[in-house]
C-alpha positions as CSV (number, residue, x, y, z in Angstrom):
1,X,0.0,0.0,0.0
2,X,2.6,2.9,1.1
3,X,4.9,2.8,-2.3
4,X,8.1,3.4,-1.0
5,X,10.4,4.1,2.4
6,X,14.1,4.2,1.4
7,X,17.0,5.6,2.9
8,X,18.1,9.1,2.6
9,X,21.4,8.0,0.2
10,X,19.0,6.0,-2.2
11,X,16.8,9.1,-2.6
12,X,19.6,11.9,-3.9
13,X,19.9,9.2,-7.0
14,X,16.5,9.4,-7.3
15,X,15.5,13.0,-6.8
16,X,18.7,13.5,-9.5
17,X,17.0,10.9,-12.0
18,X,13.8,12.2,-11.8
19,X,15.1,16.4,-11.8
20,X,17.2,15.1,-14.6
21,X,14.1,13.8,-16.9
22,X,11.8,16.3,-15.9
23,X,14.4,18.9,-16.9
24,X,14.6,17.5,-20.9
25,X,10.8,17.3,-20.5
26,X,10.6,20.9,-19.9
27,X,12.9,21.8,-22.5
28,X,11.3,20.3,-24.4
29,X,7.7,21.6,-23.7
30,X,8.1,25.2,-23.7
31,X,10.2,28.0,-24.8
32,X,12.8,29.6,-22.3
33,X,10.5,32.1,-20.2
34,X,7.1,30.4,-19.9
35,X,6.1,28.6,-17.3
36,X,3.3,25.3,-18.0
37,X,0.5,27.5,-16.7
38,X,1.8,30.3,-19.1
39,X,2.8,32.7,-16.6
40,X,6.2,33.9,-16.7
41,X,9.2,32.6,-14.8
42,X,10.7,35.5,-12.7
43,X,13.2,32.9,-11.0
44,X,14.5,30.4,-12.5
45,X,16.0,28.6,-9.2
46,X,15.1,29.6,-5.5
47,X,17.4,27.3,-3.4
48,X,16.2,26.8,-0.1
49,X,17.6,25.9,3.2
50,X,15.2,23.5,4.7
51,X,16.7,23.3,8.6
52,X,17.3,27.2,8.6
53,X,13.7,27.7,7.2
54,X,12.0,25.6,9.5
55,X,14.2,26.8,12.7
56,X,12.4,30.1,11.9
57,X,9.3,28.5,12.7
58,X,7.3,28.1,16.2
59,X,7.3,23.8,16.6
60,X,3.3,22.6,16.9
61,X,3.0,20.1,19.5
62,X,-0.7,19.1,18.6
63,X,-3.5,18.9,21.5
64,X,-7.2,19.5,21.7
65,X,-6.6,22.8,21.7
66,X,-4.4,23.1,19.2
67,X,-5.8,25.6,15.9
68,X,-5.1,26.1,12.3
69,X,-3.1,29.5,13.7
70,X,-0.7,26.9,15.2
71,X,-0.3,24.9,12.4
72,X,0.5,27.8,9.9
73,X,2.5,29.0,12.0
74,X,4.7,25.5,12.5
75,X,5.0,25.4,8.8
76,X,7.7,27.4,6.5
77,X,6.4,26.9,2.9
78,X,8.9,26.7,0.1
79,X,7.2,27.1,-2.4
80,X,5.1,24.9,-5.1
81,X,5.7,21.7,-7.6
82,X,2.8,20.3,-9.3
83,X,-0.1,21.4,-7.8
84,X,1.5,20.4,-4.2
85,X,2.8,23.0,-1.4
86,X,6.2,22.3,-0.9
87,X,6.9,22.9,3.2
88,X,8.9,21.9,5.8
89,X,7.3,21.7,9.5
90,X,8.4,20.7,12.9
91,X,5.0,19.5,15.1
92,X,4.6,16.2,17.5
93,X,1.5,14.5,18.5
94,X,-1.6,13.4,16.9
95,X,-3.0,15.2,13.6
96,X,-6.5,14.6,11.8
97,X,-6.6,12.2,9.2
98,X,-6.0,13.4,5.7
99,X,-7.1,12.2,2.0
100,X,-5.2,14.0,-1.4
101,X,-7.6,12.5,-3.8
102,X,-6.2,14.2,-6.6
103,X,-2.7,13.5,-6.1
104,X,0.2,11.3,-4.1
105,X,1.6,13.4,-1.2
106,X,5.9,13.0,-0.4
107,X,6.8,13.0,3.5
108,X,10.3,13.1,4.3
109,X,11.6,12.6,7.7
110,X,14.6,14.9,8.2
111,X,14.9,14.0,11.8
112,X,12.7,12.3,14.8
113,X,10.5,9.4,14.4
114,X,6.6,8.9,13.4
115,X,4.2,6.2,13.2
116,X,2.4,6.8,9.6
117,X,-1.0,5.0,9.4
118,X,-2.6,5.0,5.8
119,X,-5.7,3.0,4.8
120,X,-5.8,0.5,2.3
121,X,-8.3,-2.0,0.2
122,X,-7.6,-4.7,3.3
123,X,-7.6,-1.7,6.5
124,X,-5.1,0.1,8.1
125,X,-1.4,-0.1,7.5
126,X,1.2,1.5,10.0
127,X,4.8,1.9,9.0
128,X,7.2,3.8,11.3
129,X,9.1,6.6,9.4
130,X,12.3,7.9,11.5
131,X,15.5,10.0,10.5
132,X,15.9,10.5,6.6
133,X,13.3,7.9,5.5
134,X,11.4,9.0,2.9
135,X,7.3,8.1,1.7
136,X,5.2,8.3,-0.6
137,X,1.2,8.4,0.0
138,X,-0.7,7.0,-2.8
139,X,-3.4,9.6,-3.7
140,X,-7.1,8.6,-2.6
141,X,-6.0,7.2,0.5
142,X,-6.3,8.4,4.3
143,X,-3.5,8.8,6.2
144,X,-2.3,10.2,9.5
145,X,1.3,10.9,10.4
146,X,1.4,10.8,14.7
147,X,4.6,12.1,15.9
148,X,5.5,10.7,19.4
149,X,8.5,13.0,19.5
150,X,9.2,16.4,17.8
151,X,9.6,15.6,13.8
152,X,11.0,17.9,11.7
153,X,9.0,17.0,8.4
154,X,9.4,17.9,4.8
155,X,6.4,17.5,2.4
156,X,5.2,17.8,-1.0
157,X,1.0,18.1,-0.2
158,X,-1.5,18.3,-3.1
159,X,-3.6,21.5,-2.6
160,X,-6.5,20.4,-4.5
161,X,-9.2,17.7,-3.5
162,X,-8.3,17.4,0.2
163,X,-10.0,16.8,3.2
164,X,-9.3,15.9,6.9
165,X,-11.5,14.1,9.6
166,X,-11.0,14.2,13.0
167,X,-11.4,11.0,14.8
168,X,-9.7,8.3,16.7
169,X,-10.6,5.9,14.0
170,X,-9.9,5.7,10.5
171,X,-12.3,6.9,8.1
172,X,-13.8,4.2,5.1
């Protein structure tokens, strides 16, 4: 069900593959300039420092009182790829369940541990995720990632098609 956990040195040779192809694909797509949505590129690179971006941030350690203020503010976003926001975000404890029904959703674990829970065909699958593992959520799925301890998280999230549930239980 979850399509892939691999350690952080497998997944520079895969981020390098994949940049590489979808580099000659946009070459080859448009002309120097234009962006796919037809907008104009003002930048054609914005590197980012994930730890310094996300040590800016306040870290969310979720509770019943915890609000939507909290988690923005928890969060430094990047930027965005493909219809996802691109973040990084530092939080522990227990966050609603999620579904991207549009599109798969990337988690990378740049340091503490989690327990991620997404529901397949069969019911619940639970996979820990700890210090540069990487995962990929298929899209259509729901899925909660419960930090025990403080997590700093990267993620690529679909914006479009989302929706959360809060309960104990999965949702069918």
């Amino acid at each position: 069900m979850i399509q892939l956990v691999v350690p952080l040195s497998h997944f520079g040779a895969l981020l390098r593959a994949s940049l590489a192809r979808n580099r000659q694909a946009v070459r080859m797509a448009r002309p120097h300039g234009a962006c796919l949505s037809g907008e104009e590129v003002t930048e054609l690179i914005e590197p980012h420092h994930l730890l310094s971006a996300v040590d800016r941030q306040t870290p969310m350690v979720i509770t019943e009182s915890t609000t939507e203020a909290d988690e923005a503010a928890s969060r430094a976003t990047l930027g965005s790829m493909n219809n996802c926001g691109v973040g990084i975000q530092r939080y522990q404890g227990i966050p609603p369940w999620e579904i991207h029904r549009d599109s798969d959703e990337l988690l990378y674990v740049l340091n503490g541990e989690m327990e991620l829970t997404v529901v397949g065909d069969d019911g619940p699958e639970t996979v820990g995720v700890s210090d540069g593992m990487i995962v990929i959520i298929p899209k259509g799925r729901w899925h909660r990632p419960v930090a025990k301890t403080l997590v700093t998280l990267f993620s690529a999230t679909p914006f479009t098609n989302s929706d959360i549930a809060f309960s104990d239980e999965p949702p069918t």
